[in-house]
C-alpha positions in Angstrom: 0.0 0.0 0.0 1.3 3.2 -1.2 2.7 5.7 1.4 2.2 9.5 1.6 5.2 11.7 1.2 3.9 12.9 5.0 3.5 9.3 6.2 4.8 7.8 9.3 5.1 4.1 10.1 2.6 1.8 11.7 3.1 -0.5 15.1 5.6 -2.8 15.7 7.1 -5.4 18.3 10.2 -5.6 16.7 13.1 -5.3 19.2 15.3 -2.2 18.8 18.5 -2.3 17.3 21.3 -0.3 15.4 21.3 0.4 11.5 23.4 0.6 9.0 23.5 2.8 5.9 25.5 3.0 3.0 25.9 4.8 -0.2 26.6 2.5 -4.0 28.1 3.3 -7.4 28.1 6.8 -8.8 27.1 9.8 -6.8 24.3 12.4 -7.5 23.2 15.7 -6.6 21.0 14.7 -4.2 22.2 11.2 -2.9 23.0 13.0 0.6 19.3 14.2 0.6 18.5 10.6 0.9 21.0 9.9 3.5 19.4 13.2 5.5 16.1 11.9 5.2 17.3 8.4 6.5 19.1 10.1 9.4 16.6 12.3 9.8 14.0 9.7 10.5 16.0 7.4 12.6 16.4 10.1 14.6 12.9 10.5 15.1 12.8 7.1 16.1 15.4 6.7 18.8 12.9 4.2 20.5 12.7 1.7 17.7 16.4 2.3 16.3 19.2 2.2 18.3 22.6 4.1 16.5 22.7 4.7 12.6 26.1 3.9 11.3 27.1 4.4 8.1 29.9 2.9 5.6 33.1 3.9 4.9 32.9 3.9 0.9 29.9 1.7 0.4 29.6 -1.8 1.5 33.0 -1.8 2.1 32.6 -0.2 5.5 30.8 -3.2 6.5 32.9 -5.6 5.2 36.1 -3.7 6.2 34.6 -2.6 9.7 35.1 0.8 9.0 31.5 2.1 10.6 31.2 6.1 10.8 28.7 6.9 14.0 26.4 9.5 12.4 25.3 10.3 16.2 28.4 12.2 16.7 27.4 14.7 13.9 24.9 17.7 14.7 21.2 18.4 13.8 22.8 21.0 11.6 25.6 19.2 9.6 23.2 16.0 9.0 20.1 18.8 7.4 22.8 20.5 5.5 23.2 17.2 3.7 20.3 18.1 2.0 22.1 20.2 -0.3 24.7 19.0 -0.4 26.3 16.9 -3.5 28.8 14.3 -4.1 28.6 10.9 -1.1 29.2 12.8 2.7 30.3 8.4 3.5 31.9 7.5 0.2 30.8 5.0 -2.3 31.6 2.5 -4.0 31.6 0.1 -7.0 31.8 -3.5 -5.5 29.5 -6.1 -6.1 28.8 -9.0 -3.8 28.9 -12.2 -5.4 26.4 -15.4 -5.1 26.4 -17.4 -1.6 28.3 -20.0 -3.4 30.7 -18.0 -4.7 32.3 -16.5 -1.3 30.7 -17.9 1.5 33.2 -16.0 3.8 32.4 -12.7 2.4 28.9 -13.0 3.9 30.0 -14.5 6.6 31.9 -11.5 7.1 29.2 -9.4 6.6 27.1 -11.2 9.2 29.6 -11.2 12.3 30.2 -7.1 11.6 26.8 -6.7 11.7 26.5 -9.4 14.7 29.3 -7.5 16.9 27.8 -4.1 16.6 23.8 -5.4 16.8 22.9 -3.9 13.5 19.7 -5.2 12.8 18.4 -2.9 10.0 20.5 -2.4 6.6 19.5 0.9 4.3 21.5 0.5 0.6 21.5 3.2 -1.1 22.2 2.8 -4.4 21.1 1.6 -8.4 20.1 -1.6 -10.0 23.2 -3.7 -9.1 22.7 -1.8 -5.7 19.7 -3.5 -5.3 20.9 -7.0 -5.9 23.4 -6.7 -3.3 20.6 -5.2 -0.4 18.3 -8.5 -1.5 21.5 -11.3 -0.9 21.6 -9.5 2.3 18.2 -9.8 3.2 18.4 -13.4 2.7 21.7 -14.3 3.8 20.4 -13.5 7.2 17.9 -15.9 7.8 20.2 -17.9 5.8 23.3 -17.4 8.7 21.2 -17.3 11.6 21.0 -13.3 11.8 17.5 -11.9 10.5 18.6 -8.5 8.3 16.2 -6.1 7.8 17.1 -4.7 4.4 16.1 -1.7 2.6 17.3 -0.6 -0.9 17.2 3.4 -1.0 17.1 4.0 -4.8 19.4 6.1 -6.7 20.7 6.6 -10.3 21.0 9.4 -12.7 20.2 6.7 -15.5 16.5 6.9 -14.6 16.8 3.1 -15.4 15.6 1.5 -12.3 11.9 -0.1 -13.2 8.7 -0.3 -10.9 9.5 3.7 -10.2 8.3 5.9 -12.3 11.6 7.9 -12.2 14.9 7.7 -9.8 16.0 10.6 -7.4 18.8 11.8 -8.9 17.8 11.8 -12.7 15.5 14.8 -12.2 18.5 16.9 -11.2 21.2 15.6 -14.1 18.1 16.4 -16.7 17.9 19.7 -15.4 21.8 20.5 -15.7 21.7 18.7 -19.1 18.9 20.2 -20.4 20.3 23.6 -19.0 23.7 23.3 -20.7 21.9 22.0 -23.7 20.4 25.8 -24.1 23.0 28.1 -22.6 25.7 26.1 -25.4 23.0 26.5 -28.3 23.1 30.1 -28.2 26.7 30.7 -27.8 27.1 28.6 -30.9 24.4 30.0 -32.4 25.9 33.5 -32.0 29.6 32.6 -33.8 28.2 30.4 -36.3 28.5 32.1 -39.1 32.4 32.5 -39.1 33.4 29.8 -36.6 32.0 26.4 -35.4 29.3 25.0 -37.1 28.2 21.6 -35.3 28.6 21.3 -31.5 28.4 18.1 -29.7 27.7 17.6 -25.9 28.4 13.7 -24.4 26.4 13.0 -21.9 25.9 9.5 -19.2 23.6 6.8 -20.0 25.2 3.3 -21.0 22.0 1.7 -22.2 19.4 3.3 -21.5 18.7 7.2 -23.2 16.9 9.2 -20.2 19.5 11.8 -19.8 20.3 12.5 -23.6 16.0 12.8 -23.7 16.0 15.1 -20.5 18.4 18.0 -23.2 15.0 17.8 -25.7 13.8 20.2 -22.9 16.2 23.0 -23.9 13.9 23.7 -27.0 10.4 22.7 -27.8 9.8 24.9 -31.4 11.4 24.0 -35.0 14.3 24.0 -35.4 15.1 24.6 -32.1 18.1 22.8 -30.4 18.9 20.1 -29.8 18.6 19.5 -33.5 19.6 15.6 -32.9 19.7 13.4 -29.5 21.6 10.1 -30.1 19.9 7.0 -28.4 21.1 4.0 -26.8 18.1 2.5 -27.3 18.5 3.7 -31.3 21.4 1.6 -33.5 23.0 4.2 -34.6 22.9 4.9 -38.6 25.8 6.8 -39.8 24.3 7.6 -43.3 21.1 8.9 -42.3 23.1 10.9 -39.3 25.3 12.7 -41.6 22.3 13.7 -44.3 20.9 15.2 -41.1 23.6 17.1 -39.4 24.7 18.6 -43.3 20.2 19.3 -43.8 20.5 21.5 -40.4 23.8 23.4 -40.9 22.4 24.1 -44.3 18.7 25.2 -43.1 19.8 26.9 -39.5 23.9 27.7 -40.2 24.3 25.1 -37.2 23.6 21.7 -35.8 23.8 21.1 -31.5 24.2 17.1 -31.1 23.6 15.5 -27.5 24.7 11.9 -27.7 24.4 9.2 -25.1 28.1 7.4 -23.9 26.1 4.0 -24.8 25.2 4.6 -28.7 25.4 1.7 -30.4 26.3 0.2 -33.7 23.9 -2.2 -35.7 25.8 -5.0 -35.0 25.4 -3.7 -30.9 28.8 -2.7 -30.3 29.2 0.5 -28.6 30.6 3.0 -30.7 33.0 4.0 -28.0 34.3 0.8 -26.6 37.1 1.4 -24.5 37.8 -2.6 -24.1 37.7 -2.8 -20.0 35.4 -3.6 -17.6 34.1 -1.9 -14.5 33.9 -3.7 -11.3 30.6 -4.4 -12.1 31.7 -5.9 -14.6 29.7 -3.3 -17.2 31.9 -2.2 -20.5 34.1 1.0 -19.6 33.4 3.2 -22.6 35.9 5.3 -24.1 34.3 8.9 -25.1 31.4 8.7 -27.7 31.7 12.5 -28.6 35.4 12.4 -29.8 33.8 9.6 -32.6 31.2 11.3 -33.6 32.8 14.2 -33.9 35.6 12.8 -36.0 33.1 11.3 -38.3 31.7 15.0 -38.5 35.0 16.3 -39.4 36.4 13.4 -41.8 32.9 13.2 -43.8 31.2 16.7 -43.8 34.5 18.9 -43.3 32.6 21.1 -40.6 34.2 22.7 -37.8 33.3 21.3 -34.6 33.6 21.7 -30.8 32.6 19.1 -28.2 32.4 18.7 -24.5 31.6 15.8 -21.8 29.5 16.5 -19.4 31.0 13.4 -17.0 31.0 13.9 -13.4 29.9 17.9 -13.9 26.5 16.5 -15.1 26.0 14.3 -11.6 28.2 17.3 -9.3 26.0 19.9 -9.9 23.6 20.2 -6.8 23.6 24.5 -7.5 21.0 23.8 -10.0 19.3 20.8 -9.1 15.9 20.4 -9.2 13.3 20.8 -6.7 11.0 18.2 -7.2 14.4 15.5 -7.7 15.6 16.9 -4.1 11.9 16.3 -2.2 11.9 12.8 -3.9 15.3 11.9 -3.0 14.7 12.9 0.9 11.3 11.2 0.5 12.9 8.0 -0.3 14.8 8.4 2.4 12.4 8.7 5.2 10.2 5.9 3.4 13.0 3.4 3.5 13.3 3.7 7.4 9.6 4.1 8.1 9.3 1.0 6.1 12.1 -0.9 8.1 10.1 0.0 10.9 6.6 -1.4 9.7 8.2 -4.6 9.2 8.6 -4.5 5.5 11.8 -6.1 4.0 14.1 -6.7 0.5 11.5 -3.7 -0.7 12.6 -0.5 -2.5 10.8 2.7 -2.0 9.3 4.0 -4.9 7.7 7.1 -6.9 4.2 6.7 -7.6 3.0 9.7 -10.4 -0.3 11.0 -9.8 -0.5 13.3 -12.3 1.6 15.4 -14.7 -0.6 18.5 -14.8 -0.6 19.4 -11.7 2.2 17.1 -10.9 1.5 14.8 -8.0 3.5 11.6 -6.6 2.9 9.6 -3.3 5.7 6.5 -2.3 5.1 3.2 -3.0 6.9 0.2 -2.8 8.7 -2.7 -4.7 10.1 -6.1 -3.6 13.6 -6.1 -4.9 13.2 -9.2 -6.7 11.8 -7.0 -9.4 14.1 -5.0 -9.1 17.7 -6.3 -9.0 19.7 -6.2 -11.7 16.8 -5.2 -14.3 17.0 -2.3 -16.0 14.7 0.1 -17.4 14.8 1.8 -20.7 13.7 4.8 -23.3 9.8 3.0 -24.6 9.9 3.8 -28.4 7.2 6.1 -28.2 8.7 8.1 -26.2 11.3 8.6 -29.4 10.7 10.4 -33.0 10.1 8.0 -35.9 13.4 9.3 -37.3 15.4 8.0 -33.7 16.7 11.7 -33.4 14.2 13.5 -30.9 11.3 13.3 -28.4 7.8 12.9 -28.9 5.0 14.8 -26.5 4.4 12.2 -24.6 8.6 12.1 -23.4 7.7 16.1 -22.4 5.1 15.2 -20.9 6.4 12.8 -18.4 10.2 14.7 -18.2 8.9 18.5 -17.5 7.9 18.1 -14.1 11.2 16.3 -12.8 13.2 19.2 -13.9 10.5 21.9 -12.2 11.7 23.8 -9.2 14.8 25.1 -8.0 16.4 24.7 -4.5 19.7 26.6 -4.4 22.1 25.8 -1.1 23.4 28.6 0.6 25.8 30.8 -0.8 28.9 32.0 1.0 31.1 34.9 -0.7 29.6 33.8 -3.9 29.8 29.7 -3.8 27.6 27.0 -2.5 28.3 26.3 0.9 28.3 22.8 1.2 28.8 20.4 5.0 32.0 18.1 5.0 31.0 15.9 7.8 33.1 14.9 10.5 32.9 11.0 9.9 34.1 9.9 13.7 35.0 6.0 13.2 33.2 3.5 15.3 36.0 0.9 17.0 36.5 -2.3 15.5 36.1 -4.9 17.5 37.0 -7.7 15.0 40.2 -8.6 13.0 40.7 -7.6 9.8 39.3 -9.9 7.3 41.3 -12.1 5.5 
């Protein structure tokens, strides 16, 4: 049963112990706002939860014993994590593997959590994320130690399915869509004499949200973006190039956002770096340096690119409103829902309506979530593969709505840097 952004959890005899949060895989804008609103809410129930530590980098706090108390930081640090970007714990890539793949790395996980009573795990984190916070929930019952486990989600990639969108996509659409326009009309202005095709790289390995999100920046013809490369889209050169030559002939310029996981036909990436992340996903190698070679070698325009990378993810001085209510929403859910007796659930955003634009919290078991992934639908997509239809508007305005600027101090954001006090080990190392 869906709860209200306002909620707060039902009865429960469950005995009171500690918690344990920790932050997954790339950062956002607004991942601390989930970690504020997890804190937060603890807080608030000091009679059901005992301490909240959190993880030193990710899981590998627990694994490493490397527990920050988040009770020795003040009411005022722990709100200002609401605007404040990047991970206040540290993340990490690192993915547990199967049960019967390393027994002793769960086991290892078990006795931390055994030697310091945590009782309640909050993972906050994407789609492989997920994965890791459900094998915790059932190695518990699995080692003798009940886990209650929570997956907080996160992702810029808006991929995560079940949810209609993920806190921290509504803030990278915003910045994209943003720099999308401001670049547009700088190009616009020089190109009669200088560069004539301008391409901006932005994140989404397989699936297109972000690249959608820069339609935004311009809704009339011939209006930029003039084409958004899709993952979702195989990527045809010949019908690419006849477009980018149509627009610098019909508008003196052509503003490209492309998506790092454009594919070939064949469904090789077009940037293929030939590594692996620790997830084991394909490292890719810089999409906008190809396409803008092919630009160069095959129409002889002049051309300027940029990658947005971690700016794209960073930039919590323009992040959206609604992203940063969501993301604190989740938050609070994840422990009222610890509390109510719920686990191996994720949080999620229910969409009410678009016009007004209204959401409530749901919920999801994990097993439909972990490791799934959640792409572009076609008709979200032009016929031609190189825009957005109305109904993509439709659902991506209201995400970007709203602004919540931090505090500025002598003309920057002034963002916390908590304090992180360890928690002392009381185990070895592990081997």
């Amino acid at each position: 049963m869906p709860l209200d952004p306002s909620g707060s959890p039902g009865s429960s005899t469950m005995p009171k112990q500690n918690a344990f949060y920790a932050q997954s895989g790339g950062v956002t804008a607004v991942i601390n706002a989930s970690a504020c609103g997890v804190i937060e809410t603890a807080r608030r129930h000091r009679s059901r939860i005992g301490r909240l530590y959190a993880g030193r980098n990710g899981i590998l706090g627990a694994l490493d014993e490397e527990l920050i108390d988040t009770g020795r930081e003040t009411a005022q640090a722990i709100a200002a994590l609401r605007h404040t970007p990047g991970g206040a714990f540290g993340s990490a890539r690192y993915k547990l593997r199967s049960l019967e793949q390393d027994r002793a790395e769960y086991e290892r996980l078990i006795a931390v959590f055994r030697a310091h009573d945590i009782g309640y795990f909050f993972y906050n984190g994407g789609g492989d994320s997920a994965d890791t916070c459900l094998k915790v929930s059932q190695l518990g019952a699995t080692l003798g130690y009940p886990i209650t486990a929570i997956h907080v989600p996160k992702t810029v990639d808006n991929d995560l399915p079940i949810t209609d969108c993920c806190p921290g996509f509504g803030s990278v659409a915003k910045y994209v869509a943003v720099s999308t326009r401001e670049a547009a009309l700088d190009v616009a202005s020089m190109a009669k004499t200088s560069t004539r095709v301008f391409i901006l790289e932005v994140m989404g390995r397989h699936a297109g949200w972000i690249a959608a999100a820069s339609g935004l920046a311009g809704s009339g013809t011939g209006e930029p973006p003039h084409i958004i490369l899709f993952p979702e889209v195989p990527f045809d050169r010949a019908a690419f190039l006849a477009r980018v030559q149509a627009c610098v002939a019909r508008y003196e310029y052509c503003v490209i956002v492309v998506s790092e996981g454009v594919r070939n036909p064949d469904g090789r990436f077009l940037a293929d770096a030939g590594t692996t992340d620790a997830f084991g996903h394909r490292q890719l190698g810089g999409v906008a340096a190809v396409v803008a070679d092919l630009v160069r070698s095959e129409l002889k325009l002049k051309y300027h690119y940029a990658i947005a990378d971690y700016l794209q993810r960073s930039a919590r001085h323009i992040a959206s409103k609604v992203d940063v209510e969501q993301a604190y929403a989740v938050g609070r859910a994840a422990v009222e829902l610890a509390l109510r007796g719920e686990n191996a659930v994720m949080p999620t955003i229910v969409r009410r309506s678009d016009r007004p634009y209204r959401w409530s919290i749901g919920t999801a078991p994990l097993t439909r979530v972990a490791n799934r992934e959640k792409m572009m639908p076609r008709h979200f997509i032009t016929a031609d593969g190189f825009g957005i239809t109305a109904a993509a508007r439709r659902y991506l305005a209201p995400l970007v709505r709203g602004e919540a600027y931090p505090p500025y101090r002598d003309g920057l954001p002034d963002y916390v840097r908590l304090r992180n006090i360890p928690v002392p080990k009381k185990l070895p190392p592990r081997g």
